[in-house]
C-alpha atoms as an extended CHARMM CRD file, in Angstrom:
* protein
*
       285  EXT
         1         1  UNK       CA             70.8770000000      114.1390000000      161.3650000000  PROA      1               0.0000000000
         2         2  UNK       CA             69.0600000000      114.9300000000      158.1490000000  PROA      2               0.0000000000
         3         3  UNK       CA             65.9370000000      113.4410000000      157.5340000000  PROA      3               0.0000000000
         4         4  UNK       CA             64.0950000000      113.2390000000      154.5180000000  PROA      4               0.0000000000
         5         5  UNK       CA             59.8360000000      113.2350000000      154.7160000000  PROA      5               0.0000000000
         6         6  UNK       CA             57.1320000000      114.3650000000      152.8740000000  PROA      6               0.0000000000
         7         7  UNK       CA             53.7310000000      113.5480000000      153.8700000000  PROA      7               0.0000000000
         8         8  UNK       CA             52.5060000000      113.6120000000      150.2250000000  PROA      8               0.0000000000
         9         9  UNK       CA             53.1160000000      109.6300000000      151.1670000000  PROA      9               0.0000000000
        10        10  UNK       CA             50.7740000000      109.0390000000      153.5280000000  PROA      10              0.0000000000
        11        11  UNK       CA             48.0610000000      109.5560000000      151.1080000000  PROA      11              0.0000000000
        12        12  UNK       CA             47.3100000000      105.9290000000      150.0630000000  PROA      12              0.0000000000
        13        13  UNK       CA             45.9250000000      102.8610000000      152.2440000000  PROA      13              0.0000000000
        14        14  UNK       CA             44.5370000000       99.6230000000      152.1250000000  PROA      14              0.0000000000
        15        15  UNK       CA             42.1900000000       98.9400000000      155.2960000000  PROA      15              0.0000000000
        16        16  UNK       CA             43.5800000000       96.3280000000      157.4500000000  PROA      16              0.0000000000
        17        17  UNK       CA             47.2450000000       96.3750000000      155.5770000000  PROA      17              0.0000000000
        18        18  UNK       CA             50.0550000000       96.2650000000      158.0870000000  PROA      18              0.0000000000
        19        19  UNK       CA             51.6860000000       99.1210000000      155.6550000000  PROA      19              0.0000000000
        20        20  UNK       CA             49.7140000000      101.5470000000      156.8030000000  PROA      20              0.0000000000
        21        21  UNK       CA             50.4980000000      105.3250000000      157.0870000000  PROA      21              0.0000000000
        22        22  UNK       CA             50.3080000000      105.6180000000      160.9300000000  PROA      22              0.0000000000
        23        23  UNK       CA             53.4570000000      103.7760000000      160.8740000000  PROA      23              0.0000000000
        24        24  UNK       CA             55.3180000000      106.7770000000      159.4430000000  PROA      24              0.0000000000
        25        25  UNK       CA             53.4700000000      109.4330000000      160.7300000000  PROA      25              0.0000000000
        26        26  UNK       CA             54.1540000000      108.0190000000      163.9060000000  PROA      26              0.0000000000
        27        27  UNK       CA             57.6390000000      108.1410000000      163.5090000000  PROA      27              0.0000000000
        28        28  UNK       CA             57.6520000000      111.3040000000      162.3300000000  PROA      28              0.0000000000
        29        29  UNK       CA             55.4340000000      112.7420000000      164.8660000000  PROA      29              0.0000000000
        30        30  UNK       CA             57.9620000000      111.3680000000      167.7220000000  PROA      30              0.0000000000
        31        31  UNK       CA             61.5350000000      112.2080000000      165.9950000000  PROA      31              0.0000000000
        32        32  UNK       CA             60.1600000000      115.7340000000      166.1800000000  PROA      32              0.0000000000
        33        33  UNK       CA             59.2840000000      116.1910000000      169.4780000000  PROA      33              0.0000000000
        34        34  UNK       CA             61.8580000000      114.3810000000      170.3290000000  PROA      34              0.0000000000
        35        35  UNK       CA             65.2250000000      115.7900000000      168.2810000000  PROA      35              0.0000000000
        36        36  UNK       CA             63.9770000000      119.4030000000      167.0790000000  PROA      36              0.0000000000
        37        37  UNK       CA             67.8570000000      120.2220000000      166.5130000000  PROA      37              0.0000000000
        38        38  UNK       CA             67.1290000000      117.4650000000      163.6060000000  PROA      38              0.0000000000
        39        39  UNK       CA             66.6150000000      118.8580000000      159.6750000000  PROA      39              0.0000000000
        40        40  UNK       CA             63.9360000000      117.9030000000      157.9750000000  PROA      40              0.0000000000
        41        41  UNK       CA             64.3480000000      118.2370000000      154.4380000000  PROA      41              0.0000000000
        42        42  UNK       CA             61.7240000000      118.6760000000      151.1460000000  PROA      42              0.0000000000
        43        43  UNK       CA             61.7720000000      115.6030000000      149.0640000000  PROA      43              0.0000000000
        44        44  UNK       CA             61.8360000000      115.7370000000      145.1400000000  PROA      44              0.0000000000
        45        45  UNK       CA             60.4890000000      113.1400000000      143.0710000000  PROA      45              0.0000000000
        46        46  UNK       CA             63.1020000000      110.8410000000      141.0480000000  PROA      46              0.0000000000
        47        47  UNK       CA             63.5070000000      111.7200000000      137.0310000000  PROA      47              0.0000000000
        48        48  UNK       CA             61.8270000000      109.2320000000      135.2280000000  PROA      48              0.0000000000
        49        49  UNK       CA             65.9270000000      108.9590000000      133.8980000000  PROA      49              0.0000000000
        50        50  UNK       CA             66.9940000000      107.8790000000      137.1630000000  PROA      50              0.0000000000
        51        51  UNK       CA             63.8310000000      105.2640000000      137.8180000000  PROA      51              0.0000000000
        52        52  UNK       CA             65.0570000000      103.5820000000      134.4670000000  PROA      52              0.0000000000
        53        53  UNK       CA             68.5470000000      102.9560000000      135.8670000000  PROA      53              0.0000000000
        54        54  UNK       CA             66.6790000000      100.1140000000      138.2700000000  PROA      54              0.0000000000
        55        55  UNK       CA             64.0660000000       99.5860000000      136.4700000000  PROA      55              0.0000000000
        56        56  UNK       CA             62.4340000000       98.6510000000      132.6250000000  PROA      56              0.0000000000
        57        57  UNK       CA             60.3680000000      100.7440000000      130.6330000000  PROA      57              0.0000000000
        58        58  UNK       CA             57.2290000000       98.3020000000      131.0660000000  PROA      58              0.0000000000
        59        59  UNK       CA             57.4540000000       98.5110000000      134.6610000000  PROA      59              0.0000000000
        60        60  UNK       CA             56.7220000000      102.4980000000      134.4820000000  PROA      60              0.0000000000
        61        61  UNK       CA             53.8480000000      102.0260000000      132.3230000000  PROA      61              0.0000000000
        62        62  UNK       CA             52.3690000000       98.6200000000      134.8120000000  PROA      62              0.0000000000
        63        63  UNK       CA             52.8760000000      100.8630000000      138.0260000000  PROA      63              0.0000000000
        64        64  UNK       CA             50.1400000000      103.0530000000      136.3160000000  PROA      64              0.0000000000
        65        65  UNK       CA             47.4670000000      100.4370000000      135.1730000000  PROA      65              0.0000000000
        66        66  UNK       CA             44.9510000000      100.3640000000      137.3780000000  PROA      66              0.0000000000
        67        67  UNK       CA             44.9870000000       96.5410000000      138.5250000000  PROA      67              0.0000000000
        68        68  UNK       CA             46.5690000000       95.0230000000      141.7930000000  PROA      68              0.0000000000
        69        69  UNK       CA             49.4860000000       93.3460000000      141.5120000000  PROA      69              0.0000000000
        70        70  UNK       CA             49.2640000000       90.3900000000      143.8740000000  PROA      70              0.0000000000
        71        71  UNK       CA             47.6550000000       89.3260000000      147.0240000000  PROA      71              0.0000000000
        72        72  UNK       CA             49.6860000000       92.2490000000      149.1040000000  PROA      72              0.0000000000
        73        73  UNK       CA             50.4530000000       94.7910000000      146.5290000000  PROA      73              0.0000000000
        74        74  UNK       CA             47.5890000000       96.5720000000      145.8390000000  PROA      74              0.0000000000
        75        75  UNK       CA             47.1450000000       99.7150000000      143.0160000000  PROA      75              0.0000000000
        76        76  UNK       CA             46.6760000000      102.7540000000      145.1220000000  PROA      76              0.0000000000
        77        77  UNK       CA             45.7940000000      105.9180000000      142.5160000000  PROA      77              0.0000000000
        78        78  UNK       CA             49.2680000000      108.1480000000      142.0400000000  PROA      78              0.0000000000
        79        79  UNK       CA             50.7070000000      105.0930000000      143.4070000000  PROA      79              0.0000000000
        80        80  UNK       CA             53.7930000000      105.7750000000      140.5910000000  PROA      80              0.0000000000
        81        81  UNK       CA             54.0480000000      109.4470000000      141.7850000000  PROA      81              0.0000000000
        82        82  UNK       CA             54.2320000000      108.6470000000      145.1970000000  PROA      82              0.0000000000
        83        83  UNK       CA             56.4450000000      105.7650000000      144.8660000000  PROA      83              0.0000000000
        84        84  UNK       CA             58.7830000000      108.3320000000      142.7110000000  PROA      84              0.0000000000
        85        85  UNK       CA             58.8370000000      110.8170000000      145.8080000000  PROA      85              0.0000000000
        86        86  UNK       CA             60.1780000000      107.8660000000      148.4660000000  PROA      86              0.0000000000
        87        87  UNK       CA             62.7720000000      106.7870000000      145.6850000000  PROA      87              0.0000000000
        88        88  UNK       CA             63.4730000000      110.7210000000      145.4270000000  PROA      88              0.0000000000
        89        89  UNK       CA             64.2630000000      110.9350000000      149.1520000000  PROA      89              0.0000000000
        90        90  UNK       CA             66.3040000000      108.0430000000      149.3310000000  PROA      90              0.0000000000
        91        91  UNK       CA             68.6070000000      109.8460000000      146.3890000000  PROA      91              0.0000000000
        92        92  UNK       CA             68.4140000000      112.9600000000      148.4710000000  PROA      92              0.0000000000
        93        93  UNK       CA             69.3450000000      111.5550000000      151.5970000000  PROA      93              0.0000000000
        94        94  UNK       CA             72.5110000000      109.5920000000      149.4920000000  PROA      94              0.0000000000
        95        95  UNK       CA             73.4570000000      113.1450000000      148.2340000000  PROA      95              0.0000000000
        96        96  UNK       CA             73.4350000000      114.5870000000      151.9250000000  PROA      96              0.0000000000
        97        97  UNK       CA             75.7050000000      111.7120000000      153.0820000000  PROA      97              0.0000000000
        98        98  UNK       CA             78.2560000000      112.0900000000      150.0030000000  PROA      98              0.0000000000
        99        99  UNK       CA             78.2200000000      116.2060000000      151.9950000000  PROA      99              0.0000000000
       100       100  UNK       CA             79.4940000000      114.1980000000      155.7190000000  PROA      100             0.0000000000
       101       101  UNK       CA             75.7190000000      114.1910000000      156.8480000000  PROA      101             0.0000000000
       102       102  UNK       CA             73.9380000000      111.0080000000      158.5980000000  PROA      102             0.0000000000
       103       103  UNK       CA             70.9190000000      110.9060000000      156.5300000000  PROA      103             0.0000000000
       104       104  UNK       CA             67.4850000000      108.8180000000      156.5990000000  PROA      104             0.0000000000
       105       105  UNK       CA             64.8350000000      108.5810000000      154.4460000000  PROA      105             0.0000000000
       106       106  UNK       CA             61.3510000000      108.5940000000      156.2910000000  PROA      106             0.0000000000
       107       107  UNK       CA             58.9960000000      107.6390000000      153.3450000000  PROA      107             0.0000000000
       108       108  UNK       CA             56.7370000000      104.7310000000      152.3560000000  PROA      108             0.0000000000
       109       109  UNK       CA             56.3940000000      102.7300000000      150.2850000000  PROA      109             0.0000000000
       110       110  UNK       CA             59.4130000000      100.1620000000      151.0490000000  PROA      110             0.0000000000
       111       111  UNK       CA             61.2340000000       99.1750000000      148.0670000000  PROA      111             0.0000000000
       112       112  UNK       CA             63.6060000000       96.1530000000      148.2300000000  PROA      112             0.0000000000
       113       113  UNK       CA             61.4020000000       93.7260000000      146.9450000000  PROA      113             0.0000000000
       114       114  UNK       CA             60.8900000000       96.0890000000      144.2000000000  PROA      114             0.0000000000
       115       115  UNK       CA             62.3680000000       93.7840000000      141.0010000000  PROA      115             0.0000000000
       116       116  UNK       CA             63.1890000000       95.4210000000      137.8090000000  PROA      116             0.0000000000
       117       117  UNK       CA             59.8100000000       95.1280000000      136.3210000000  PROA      117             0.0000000000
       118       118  UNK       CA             57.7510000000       93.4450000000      139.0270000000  PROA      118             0.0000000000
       119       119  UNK       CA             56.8010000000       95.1980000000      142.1760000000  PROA      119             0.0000000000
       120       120  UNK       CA             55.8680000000       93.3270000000      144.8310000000  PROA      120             0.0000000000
       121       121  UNK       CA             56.0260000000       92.9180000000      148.9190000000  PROA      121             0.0000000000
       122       122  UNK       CA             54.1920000000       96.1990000000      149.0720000000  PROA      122             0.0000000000
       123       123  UNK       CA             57.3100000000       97.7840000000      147.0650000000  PROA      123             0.0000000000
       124       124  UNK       CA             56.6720000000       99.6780000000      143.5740000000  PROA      124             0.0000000000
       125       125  UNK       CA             60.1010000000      101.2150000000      142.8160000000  PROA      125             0.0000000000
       126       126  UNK       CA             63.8310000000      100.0200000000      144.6570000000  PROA      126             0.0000000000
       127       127  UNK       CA             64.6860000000      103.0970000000      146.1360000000  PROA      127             0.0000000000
       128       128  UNK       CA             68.4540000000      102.1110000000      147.1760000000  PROA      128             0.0000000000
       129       129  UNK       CA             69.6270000000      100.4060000000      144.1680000000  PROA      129             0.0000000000
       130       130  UNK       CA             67.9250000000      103.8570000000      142.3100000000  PROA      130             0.0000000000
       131       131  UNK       CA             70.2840000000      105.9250000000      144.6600000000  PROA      131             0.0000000000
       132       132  UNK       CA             73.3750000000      103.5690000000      144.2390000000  PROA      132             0.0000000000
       133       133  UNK       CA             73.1340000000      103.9610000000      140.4800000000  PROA      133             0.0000000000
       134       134  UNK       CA             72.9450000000      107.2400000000      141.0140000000  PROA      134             0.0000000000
       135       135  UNK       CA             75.6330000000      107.5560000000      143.5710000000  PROA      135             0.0000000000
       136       136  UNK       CA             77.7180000000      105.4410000000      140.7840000000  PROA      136             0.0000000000
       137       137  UNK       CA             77.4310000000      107.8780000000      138.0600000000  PROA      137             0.0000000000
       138       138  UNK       CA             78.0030000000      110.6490000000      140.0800000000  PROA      138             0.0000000000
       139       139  UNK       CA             81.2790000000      109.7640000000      140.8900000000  PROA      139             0.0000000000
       140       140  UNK       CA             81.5150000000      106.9290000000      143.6710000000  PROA      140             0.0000000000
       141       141  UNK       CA             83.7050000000      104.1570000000      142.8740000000  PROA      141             0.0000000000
       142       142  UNK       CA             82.0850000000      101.2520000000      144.9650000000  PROA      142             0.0000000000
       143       143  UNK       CA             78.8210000000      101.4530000000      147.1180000000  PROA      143             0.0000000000
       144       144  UNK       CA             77.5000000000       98.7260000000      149.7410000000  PROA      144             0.0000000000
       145       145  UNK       CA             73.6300000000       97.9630000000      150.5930000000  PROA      145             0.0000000000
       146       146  UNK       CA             73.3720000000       96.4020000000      153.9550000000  PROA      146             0.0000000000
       147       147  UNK       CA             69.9890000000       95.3280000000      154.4280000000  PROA      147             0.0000000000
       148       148  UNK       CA             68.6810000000       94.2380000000      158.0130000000  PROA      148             0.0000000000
       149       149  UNK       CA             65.3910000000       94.2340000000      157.2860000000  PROA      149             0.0000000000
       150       150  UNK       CA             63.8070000000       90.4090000000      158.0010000000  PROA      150             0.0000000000
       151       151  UNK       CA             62.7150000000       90.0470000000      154.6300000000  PROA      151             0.0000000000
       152       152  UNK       CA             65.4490000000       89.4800000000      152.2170000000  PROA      152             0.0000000000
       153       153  UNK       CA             65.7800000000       92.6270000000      149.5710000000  PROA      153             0.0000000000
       154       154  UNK       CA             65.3460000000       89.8940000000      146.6340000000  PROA      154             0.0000000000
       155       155  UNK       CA             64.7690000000       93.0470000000      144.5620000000  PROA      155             0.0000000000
       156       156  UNK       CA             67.9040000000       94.8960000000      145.7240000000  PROA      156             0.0000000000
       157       157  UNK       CA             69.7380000000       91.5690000000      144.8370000000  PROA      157             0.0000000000
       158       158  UNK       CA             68.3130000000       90.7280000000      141.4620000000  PROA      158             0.0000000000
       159       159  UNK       CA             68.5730000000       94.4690000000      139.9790000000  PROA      159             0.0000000000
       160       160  UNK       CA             72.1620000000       94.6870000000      140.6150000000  PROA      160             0.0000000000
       161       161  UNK       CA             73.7700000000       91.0120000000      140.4660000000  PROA      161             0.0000000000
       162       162  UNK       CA             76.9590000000       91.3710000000      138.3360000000  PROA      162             0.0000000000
       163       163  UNK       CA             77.7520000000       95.0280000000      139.1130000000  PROA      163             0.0000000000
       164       164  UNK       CA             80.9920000000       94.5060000000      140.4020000000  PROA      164             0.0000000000
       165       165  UNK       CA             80.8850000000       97.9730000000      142.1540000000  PROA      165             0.0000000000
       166       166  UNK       CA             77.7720000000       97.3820000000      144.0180000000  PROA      166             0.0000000000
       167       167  UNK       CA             78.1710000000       94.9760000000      146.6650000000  PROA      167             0.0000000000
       168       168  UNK       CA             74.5070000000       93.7120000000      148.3740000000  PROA      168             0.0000000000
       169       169  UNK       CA             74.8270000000       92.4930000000      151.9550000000  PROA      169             0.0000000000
       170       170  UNK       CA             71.8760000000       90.8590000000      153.7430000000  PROA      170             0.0000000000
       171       171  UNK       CA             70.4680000000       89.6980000000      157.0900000000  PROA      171             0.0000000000
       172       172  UNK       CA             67.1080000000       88.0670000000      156.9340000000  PROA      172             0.0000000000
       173       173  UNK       CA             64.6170000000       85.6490000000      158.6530000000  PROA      173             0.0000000000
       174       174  UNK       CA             64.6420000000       82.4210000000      156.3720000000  PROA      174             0.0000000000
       175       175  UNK       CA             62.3970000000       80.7560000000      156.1500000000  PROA      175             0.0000000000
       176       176  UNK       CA             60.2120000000       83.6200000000      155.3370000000  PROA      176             0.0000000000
       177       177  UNK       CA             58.8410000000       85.9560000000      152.7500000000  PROA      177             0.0000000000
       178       178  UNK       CA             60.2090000000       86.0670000000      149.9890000000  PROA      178             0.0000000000
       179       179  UNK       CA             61.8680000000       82.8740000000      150.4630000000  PROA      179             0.0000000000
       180       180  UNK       CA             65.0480000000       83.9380000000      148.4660000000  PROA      180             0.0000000000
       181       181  UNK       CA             68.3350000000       84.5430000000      149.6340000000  PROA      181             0.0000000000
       182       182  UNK       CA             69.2580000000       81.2300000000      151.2750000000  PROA      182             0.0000000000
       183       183  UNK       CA             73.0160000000       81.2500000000      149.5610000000  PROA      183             0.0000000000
       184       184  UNK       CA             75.5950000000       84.0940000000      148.5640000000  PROA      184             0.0000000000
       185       185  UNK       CA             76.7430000000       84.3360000000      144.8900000000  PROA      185             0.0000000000
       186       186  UNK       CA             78.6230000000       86.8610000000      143.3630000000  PROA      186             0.0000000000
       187       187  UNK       CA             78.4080000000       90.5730000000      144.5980000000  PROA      187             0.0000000000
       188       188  UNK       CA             75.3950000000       89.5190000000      147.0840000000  PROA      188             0.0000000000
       189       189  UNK       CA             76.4050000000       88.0070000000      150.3260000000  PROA      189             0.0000000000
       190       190  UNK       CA             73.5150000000       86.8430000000      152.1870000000  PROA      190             0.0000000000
       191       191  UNK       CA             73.0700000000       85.6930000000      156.1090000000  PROA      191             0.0000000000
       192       192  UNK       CA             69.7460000000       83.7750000000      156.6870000000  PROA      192             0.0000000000
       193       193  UNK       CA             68.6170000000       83.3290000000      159.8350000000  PROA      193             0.0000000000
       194       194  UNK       CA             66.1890000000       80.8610000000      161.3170000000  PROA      194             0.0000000000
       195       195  UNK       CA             62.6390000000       82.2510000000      163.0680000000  PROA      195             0.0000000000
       196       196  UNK       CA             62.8760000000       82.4390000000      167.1910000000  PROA      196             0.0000000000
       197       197  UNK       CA             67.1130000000       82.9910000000      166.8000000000  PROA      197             0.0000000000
       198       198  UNK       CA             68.1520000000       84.5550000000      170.1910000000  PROA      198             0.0000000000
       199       199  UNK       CA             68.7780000000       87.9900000000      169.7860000000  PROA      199             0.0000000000
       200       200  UNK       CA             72.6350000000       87.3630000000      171.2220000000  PROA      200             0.0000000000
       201       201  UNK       CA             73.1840000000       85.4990000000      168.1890000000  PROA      201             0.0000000000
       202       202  UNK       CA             70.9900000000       87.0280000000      165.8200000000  PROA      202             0.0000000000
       203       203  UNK       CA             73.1050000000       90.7150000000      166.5080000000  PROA      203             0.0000000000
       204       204  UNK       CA             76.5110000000       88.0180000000      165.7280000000  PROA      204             0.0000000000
       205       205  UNK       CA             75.2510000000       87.7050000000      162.5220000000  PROA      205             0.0000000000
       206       206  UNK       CA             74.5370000000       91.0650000000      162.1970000000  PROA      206             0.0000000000
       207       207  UNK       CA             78.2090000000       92.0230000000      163.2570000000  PROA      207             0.0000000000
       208       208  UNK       CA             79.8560000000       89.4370000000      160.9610000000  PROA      208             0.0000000000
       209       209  UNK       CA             77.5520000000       91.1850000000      157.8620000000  PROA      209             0.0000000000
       210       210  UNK       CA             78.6650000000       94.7400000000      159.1720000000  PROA      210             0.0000000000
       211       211  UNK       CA             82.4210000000       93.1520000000      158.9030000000  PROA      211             0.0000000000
       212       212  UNK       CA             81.2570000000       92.1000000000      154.9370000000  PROA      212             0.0000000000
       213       213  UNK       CA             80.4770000000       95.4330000000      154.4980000000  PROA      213             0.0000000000
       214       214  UNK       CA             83.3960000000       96.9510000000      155.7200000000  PROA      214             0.0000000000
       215       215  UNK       CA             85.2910000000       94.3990000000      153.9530000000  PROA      215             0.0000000000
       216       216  UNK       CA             84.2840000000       95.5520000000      150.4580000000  PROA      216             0.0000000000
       217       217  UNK       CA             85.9230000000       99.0190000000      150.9810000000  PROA      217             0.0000000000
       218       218  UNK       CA             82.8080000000      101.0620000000      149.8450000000  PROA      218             0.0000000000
       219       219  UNK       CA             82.8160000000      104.6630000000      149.3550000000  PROA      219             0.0000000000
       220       220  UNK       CA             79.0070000000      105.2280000000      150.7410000000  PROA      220             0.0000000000
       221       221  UNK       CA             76.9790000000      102.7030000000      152.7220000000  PROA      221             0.0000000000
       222       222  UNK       CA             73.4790000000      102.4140000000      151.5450000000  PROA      222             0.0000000000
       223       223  UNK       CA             70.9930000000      100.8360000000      154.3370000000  PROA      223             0.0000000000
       224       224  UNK       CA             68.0040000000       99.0930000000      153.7160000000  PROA      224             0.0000000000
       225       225  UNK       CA             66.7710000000       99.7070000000      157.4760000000  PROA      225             0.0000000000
       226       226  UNK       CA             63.8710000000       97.2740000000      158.0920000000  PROA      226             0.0000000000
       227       227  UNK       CA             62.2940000000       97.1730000000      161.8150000000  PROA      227             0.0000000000
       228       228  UNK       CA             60.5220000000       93.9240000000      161.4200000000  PROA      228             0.0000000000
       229       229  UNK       CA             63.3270000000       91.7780000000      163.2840000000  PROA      229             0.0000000000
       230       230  UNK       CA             61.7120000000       93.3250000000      166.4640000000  PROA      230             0.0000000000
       231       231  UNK       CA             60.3640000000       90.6690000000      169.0580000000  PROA      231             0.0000000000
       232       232  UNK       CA             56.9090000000       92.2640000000      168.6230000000  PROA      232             0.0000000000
       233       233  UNK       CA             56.1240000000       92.4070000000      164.9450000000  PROA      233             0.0000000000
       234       234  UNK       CA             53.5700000000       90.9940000000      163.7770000000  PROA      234             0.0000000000
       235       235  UNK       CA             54.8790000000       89.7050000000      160.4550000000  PROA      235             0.0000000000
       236       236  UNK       CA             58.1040000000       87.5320000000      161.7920000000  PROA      236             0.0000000000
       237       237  UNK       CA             59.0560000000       85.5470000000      164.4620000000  PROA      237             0.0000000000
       238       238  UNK       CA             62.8020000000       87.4380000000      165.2550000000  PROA      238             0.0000000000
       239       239  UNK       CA             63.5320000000       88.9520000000      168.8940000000  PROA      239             0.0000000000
       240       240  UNK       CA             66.0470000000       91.7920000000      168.7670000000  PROA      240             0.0000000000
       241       241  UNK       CA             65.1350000000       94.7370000000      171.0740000000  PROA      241             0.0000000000
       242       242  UNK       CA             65.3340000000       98.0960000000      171.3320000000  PROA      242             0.0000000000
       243       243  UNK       CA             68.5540000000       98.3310000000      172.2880000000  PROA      243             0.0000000000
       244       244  UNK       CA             69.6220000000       96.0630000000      169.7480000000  PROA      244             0.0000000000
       245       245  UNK       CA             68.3830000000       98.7710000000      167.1120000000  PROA      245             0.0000000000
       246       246  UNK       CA             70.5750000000      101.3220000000      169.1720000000  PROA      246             0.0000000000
       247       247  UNK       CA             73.7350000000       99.2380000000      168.3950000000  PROA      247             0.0000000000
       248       248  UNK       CA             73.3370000000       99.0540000000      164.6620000000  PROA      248             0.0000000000
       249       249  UNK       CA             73.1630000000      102.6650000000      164.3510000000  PROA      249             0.0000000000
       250       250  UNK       CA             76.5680000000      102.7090000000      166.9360000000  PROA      250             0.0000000000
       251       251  UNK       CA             78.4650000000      100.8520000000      164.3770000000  PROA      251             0.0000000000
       252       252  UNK       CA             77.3060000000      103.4000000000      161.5830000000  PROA      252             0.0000000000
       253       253  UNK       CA             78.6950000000      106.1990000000      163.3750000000  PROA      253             0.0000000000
       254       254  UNK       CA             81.6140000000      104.1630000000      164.5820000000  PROA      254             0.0000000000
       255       255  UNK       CA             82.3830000000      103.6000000000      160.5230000000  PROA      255             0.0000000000
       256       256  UNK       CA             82.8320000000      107.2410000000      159.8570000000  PROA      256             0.0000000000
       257       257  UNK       CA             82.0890000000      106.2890000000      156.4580000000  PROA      257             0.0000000000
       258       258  UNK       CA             79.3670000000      108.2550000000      154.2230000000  PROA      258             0.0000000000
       259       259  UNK       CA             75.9490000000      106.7390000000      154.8350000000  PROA      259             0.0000000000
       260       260  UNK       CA             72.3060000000      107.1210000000      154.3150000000  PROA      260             0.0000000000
       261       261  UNK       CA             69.2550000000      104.8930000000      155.5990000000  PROA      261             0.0000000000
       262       262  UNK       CA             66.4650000000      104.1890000000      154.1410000000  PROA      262             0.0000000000
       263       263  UNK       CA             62.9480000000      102.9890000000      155.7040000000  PROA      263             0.0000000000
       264       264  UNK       CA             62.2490000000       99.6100000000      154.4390000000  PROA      264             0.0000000000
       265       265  UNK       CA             59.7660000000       97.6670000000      156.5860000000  PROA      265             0.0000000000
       266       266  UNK       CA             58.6160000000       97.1620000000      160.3290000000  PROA      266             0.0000000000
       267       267  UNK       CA             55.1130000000       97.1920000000      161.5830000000  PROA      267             0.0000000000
       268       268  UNK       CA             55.0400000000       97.0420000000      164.8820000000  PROA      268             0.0000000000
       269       269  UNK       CA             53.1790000000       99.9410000000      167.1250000000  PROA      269             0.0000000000
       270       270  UNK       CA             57.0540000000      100.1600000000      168.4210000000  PROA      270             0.0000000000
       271       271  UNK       CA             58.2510000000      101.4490000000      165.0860000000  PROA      271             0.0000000000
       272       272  UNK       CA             58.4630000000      104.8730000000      166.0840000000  PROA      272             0.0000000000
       273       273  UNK       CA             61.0950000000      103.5260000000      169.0840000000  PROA      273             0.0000000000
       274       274  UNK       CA             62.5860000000      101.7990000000      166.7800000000  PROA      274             0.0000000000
       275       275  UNK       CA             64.0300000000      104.1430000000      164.1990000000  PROA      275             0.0000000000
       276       276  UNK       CA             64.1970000000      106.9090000000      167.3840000000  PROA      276             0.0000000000
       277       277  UNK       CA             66.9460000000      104.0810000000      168.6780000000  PROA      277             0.0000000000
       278       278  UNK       CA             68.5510000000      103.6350000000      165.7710000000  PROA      278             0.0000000000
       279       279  UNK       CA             68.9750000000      107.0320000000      164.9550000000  PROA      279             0.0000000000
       280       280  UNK       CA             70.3540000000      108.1770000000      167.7280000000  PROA      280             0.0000000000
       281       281  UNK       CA             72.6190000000      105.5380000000      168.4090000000  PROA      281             0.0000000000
       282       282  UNK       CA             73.4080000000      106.5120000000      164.5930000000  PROA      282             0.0000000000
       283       283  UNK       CA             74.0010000000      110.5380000000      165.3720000000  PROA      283             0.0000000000
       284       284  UNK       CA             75.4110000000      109.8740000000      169.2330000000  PROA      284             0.0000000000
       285       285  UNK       CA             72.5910000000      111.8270000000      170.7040000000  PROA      285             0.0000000000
């Protein structure tokens, strides 16, 4: 397992915000006692070139005014830089895959909510559709996002509806922030599914969207790997397990298909679990 971290990202906060650095550092601080065979990685920061595949020239220069921009997406000083280092690992841990490596990128911020010239949902930059753009010009013929975060990725869907090559599958808890992705259209296929769903059926859904995916005959699998369907975060009302975490990361490795994760949200205590589960069930350890 590669994983892709660089601490330079826990260097912004907002008191009381449930994206909060411990989250991450955490994680990190349990994957490493945990799996020392695992490589950690140095992260780059994305070219400017590469942030203005996803994104518009206005957007740069907004991510570096200092002004909030809503209610829970705050300025944080170097947010831009930092925000360009979690995009970069999310490219690096795409480039790893396209080598036959299982790769995850351990960073913050999250970025699906990220729109092309609007951040928002504590996202500044969309790190996966950056790193399918990317993956696109490099070579790959078709890419798939599956996104299980509970949130629906209405960044992730906006930036690339009508690219024929991308195709944008999503589970989420509707209704619920955003409040998008109630209907599929196009290349974006989307699975809502109602607050307090038992897990049993919840991890159906997830298996039918795994099938979409698989359907689409992608070259590399992009994941938007969210946490917050957990029974004990604090921002939904979903109920998968532990376990249940374990099984998506099964059906990864089961795929044999190029892949590479990237941390979107959860916020739970747990988290570190979490992604420990998913990972392994992911790498078979």
């Amino acid at each position: 397992m590669k994983l892709f971290y660089d601490p330079r990202c826990l260097d912004y906060h907002s008191p009381g915000h449930p994206e909060r650095p411990q989250r991450v550092q955490a994680t990190v601080d349990r994957l490493k006692a945990s799996h020392p065979e695992w490589d950690w990685l140095p992260v780059e920061p994305v070219s400017i070139g590469d942030v203005l595949r996803a994104h518009g020239q206005f957007h740069l220069q907004r991510l570096q005014e200092p002004k909030d921009f809503d209610g829970d997406t705050a300025y944080h000083e170097g947010i831009f830089e930092i925000a360009r280092l979690a995009s970069g690992a999310s490219v690096g841990a795409m480039q790893a895959a396209m080598n036959g490596d299982p790769a995850f990128s351990l960073m913050r911020p999250p970025g699906h909510h990220a729109e092309s010239n609007r951040a928002m949902g504590f996202c500044y930059l969309n790190h996966v559709v950056i790193a399918a753009l990317v993956a696109l010009d490099s070579g790959i013929d078709r890419v798939a996002i599956w996104d299980f975060d509970a949130h629906h990725g209405n960044g992730t869907e906006a930036i690339v509806a009508g690219m024929d090559r991308i195709q944008h599958v999503s589970v989420h808890q509707h209704p619920c922030y955003p409040g998008t992705g109630v209907v599929s259209h196009g290349n974006a296929i989307n699975y809502p599914v109602p607050p307090e769903t038992e897990a049993s059926e919840h991890m159906s859904v997830l298996s039918s969207s795994w099938r979409s995916v698989l359907d689409s005959q992608p070259e590399l699998v992009l994941v938007s790997a969210g946490f917050d369907a957990y029974e004990k975060d604090p921002l939904t009302q979903m109920r998968l397990g532990i376990d249940d975490f374990h099984t998506l990361g099964e059906w990864l490795k089961v795929a044999k298909m190029p892949a590479a994760a990237t941390l979107e949200g959860g916020y739970s205590d747990d988290l570190p679990l979490l992604v420990d589960a998913f990972l392994k069930g992911w790498s078979g350890s």
